[in-house]
DSSP file (Angstrom, degrees, kcal/mol; ACC not computed):
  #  RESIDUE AA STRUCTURE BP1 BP2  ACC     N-H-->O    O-->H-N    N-H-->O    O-->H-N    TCO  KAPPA ALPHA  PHI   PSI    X-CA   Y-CA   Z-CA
    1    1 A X              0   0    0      0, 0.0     5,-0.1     0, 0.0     3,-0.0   0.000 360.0 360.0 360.0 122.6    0.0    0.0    0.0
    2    2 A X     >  -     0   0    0      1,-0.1     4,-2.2     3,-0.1     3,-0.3  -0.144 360.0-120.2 -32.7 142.6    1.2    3.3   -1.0
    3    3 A X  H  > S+     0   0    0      1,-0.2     4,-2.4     2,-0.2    -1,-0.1   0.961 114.9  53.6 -91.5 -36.7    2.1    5.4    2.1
    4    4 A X  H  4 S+     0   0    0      2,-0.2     3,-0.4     1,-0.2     4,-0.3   0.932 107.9  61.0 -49.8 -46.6   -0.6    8.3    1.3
    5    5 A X  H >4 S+     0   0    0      1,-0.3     3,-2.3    -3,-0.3    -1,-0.2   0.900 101.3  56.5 -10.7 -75.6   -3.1    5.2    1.2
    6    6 A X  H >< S+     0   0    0     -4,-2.2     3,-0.6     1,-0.3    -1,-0.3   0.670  95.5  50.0-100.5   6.2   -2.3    4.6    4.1
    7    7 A X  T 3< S+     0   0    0     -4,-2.4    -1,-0.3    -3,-0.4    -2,-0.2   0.344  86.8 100.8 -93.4  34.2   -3.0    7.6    6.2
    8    8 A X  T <   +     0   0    0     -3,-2.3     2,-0.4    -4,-0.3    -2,-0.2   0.758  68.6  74.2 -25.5 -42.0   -6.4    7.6    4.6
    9    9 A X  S <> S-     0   0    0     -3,-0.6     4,-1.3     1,-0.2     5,-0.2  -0.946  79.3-146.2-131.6 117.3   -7.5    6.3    7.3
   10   10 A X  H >> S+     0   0    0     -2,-0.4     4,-2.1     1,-0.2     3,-1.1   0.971 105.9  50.7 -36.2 -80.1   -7.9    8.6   10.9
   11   11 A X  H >> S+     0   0    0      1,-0.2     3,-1.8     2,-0.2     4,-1.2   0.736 112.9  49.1 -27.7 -67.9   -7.0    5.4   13.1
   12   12 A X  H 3> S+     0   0    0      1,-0.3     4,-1.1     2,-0.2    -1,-0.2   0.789 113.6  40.3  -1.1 -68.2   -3.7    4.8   10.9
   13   13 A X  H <X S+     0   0    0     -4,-1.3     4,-0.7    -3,-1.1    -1,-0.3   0.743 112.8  52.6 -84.0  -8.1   -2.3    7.8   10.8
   14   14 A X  H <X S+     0   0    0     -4,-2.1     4,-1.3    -3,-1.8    -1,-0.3   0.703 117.0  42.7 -92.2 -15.8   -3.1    8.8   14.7
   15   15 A X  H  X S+     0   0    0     -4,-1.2     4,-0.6     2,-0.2    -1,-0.2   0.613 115.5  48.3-116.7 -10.1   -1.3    5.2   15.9
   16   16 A X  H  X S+     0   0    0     -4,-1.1     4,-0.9    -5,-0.4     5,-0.2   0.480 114.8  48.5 -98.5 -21.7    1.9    5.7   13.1
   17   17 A X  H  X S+     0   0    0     -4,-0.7     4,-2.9    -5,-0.2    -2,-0.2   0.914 114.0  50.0 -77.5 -29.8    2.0    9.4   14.7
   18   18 A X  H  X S+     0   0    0     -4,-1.3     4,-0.9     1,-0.2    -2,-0.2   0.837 118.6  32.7 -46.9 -44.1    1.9    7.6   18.2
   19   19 A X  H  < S+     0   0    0     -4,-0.6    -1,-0.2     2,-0.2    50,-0.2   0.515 115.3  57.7-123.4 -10.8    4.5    5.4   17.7
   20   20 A X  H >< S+     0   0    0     -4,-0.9     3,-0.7     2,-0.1    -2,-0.2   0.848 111.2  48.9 -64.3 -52.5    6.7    8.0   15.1
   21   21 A X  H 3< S+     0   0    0     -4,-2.9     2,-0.5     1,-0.2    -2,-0.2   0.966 127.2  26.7 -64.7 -49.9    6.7   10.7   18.2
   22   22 A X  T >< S+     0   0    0     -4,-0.9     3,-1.4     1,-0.2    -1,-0.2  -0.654  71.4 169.3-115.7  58.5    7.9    7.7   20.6
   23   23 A X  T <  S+     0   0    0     -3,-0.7    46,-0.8    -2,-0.5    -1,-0.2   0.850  71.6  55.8 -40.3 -82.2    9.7    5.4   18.5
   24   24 A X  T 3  S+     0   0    0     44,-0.1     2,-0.3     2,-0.1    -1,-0.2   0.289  83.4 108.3 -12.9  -9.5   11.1    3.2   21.5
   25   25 A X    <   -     0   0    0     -3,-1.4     2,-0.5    -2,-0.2    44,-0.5  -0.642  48.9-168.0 -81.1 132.8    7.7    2.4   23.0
   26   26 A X        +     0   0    0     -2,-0.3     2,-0.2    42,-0.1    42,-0.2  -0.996  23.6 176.5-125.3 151.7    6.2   -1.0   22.8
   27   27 A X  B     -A   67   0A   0     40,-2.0    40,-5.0    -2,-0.5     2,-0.2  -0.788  27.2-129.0-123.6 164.4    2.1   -0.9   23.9
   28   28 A X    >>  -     0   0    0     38,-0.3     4,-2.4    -2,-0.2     3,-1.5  -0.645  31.9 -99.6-116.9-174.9   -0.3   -2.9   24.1
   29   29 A X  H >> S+     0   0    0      1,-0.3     3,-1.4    36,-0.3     4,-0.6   0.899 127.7  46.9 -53.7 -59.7   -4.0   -2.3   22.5
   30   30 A X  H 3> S+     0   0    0      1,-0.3     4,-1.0     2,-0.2    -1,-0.3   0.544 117.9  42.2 -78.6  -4.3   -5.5   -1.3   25.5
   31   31 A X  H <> S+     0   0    0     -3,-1.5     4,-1.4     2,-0.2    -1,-0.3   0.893 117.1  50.0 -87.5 -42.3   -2.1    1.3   26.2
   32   32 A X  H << S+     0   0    0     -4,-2.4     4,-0.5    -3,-1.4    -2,-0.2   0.553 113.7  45.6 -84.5 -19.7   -2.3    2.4   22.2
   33   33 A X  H  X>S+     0   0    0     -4,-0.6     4,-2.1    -5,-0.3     5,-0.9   0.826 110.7  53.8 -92.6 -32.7   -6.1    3.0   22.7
   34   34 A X  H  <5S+     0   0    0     -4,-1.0    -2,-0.3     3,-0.2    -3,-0.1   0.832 115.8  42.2 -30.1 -66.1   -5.3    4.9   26.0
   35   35 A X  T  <5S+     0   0    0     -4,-1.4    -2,-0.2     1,-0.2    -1,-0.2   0.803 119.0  35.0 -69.4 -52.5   -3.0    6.9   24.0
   36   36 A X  T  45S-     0   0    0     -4,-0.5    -2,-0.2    -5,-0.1    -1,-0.2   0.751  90.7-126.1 -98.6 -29.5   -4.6    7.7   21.1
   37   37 A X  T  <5 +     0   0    0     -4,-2.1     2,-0.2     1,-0.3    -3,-0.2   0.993  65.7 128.9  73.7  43.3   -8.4    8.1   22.0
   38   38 A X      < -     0   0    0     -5,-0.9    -1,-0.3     1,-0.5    -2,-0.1  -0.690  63.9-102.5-103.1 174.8   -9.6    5.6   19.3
   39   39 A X        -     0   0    0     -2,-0.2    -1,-0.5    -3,-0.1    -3,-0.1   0.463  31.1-111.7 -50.7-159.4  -12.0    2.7   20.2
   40   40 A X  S  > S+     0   0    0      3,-0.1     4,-2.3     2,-0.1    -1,-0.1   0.348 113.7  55.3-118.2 -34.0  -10.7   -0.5   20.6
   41   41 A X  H  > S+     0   0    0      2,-0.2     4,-1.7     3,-0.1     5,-0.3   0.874 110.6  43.9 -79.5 -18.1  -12.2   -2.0   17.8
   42   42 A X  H >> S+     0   0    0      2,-0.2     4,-2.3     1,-0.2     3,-0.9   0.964 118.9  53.1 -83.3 -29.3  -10.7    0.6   15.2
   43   43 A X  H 3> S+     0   0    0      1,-0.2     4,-0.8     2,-0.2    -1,-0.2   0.918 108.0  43.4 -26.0 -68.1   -7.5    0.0   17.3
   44   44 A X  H 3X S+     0   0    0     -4,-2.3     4,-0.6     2,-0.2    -1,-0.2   0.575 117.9  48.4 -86.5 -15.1   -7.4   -3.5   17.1
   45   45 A X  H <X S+     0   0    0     -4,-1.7     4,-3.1    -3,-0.9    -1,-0.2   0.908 111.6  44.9 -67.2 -55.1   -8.3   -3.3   13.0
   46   46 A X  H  X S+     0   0    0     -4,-2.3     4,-0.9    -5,-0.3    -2,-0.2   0.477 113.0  54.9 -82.8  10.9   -5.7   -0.5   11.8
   47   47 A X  H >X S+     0   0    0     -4,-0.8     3,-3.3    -5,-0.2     4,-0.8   0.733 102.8  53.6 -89.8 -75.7   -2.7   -2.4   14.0
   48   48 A X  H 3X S+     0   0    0     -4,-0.6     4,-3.4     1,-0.3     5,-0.4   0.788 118.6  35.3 -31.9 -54.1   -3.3   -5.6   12.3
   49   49 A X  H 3X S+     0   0    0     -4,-3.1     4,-1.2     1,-0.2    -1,-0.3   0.910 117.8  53.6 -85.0 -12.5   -2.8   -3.8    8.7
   50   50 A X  H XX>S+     0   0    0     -3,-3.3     3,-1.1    -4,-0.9     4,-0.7   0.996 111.3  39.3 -74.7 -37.1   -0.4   -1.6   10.1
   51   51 A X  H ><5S+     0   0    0     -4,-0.8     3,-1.2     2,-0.2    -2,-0.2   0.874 114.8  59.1 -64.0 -35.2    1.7   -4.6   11.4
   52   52 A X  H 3<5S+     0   0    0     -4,-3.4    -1,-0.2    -5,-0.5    -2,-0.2   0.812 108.1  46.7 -52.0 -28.5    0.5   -6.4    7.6
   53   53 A X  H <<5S-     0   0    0     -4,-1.2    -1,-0.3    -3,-1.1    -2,-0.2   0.579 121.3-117.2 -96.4  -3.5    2.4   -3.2    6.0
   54   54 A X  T <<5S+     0   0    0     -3,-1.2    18,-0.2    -4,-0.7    -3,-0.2   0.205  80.7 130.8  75.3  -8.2    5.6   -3.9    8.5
   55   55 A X  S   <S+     0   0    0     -5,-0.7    15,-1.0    -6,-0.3     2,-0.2   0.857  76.2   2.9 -15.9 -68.7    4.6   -0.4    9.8
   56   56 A X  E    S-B   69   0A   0     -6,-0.2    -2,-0.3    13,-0.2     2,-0.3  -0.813  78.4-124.0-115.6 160.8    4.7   -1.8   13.4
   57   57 A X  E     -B   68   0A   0     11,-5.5    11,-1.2    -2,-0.2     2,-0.5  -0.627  10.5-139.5-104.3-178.1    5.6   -5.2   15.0
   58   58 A X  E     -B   67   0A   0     -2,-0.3     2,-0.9     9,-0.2     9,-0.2  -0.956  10.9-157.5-126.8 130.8    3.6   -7.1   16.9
   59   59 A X  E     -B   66   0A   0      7,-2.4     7,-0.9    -2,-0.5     2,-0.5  -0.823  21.3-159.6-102.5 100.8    5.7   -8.7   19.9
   60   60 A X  E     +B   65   0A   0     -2,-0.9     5,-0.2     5,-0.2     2,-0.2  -0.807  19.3 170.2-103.4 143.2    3.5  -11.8   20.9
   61   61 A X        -     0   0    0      3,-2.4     5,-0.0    -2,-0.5     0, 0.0  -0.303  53.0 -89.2-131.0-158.6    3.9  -13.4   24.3
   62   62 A X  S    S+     0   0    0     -2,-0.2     3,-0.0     1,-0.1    -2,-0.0   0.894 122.3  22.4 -95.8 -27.7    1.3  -16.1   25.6
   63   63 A X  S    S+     0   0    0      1,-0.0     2,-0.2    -3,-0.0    -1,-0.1   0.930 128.2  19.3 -90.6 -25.3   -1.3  -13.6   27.3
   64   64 A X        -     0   0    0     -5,-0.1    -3,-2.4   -36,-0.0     2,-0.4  -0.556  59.2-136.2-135.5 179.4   -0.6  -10.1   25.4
   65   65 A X  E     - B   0  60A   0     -5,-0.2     2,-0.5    -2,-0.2   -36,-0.3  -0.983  18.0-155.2-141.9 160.2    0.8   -8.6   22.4
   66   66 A X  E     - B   0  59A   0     -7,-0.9    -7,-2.4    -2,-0.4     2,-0.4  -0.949   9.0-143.0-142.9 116.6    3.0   -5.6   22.4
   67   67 A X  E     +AB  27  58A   0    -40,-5.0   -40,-2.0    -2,-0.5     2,-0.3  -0.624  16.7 176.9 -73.3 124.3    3.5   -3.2   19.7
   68   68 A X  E     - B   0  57A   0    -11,-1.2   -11,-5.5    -2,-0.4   -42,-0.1  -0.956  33.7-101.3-145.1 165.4    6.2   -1.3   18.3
   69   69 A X  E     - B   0  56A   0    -46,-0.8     2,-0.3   -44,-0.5   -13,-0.2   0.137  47.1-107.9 -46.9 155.7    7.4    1.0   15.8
   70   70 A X        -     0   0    0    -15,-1.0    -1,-0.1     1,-0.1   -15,-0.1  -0.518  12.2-154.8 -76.9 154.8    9.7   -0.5   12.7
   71   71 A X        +     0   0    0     -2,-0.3     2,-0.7     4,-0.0    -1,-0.1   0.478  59.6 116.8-119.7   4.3   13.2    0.2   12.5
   72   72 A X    >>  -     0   0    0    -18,-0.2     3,-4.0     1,-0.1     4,-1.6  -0.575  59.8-153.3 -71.7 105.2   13.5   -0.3    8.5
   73   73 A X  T 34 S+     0   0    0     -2,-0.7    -1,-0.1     1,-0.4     5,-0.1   0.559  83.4  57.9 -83.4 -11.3   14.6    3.7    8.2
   74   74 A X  T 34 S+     0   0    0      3,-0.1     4,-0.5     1,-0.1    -1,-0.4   0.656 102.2  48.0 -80.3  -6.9   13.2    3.9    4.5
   75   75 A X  T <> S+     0   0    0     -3,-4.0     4,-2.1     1,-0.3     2,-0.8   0.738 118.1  45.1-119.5 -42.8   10.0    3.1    5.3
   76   76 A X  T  < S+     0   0    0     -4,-1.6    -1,-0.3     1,-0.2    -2,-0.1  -0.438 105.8  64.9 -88.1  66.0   10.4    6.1    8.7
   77   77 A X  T  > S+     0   0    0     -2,-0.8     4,-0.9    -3,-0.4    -1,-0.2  -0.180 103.8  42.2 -51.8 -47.4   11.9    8.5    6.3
   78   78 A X  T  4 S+     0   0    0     -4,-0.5     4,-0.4     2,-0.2    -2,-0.2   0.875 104.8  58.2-110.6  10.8    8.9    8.5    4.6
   79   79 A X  T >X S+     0   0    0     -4,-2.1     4,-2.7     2,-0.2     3,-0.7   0.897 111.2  51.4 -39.5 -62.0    6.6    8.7    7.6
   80   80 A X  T 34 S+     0   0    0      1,-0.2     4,-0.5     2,-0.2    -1,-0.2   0.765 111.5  44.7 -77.2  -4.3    8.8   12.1    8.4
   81   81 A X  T 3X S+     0   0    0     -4,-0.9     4,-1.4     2,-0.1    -1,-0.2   0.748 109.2  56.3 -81.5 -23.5    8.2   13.4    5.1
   82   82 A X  H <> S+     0   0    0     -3,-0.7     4,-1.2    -4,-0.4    -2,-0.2   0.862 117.2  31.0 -82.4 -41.5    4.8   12.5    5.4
   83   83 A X  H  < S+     0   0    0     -4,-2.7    -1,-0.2     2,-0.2    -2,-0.1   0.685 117.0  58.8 -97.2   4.6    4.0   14.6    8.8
   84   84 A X  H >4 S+     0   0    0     -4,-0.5     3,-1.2    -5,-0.3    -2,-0.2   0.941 106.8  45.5 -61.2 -63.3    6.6   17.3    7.9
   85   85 A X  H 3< S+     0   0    0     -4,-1.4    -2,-0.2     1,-0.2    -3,-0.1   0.665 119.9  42.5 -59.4 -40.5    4.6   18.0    4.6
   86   86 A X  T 3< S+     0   0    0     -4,-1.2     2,-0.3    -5,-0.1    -1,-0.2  -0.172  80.7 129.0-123.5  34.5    0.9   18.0    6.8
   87   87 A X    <         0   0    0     -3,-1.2    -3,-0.0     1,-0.1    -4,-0.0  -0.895 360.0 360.0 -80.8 145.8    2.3   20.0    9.6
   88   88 A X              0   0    0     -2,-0.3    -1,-0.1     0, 0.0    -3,-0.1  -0.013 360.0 360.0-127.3 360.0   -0.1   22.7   10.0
């Protein structure tokens, strides 16, 4: 998915700004929902496709999962170009 594609979509772009501003963080839904002021189900939709785009990972353990930012620096290069360009 093209990266404009994917901030289309409110939830997306508010949990890739979360985790862009605090790179080093890993959360979990209920922390990332916490965080962000989405539901839980649009939470628990836009991580699954962001972790499907390699956006985030998903650290699974046997009770929880924990999320975090990518470290593949082309793909957050153009994340900062992206909220640089639609700073306001």
């Amino acid at each position: 998915m093209p990266t404009d594609k994917v901030f289309k979509c409110q939830a997306r772009e508010k949990i890739i700004q979360f985790f862009h501003q605090n790179p080093n963080t890993i959360d979990t839904i209920n922390g990332i929902v916490t965080w962000t002021g989405l539901t839980k189900k649009e939470t628990v939709k836009a991580l699954e496709e962001l972790v499907d785009l390699g956006i985030l990972l998903a650290h699974r353990a046997s009770s929880t999962v924990g999320y975090a930012y990518t470290t593949d620096k082309k793909l957050i290069a153009k994340i900062k170009k992206h909220f640089k360009s639609n700073k306001q």
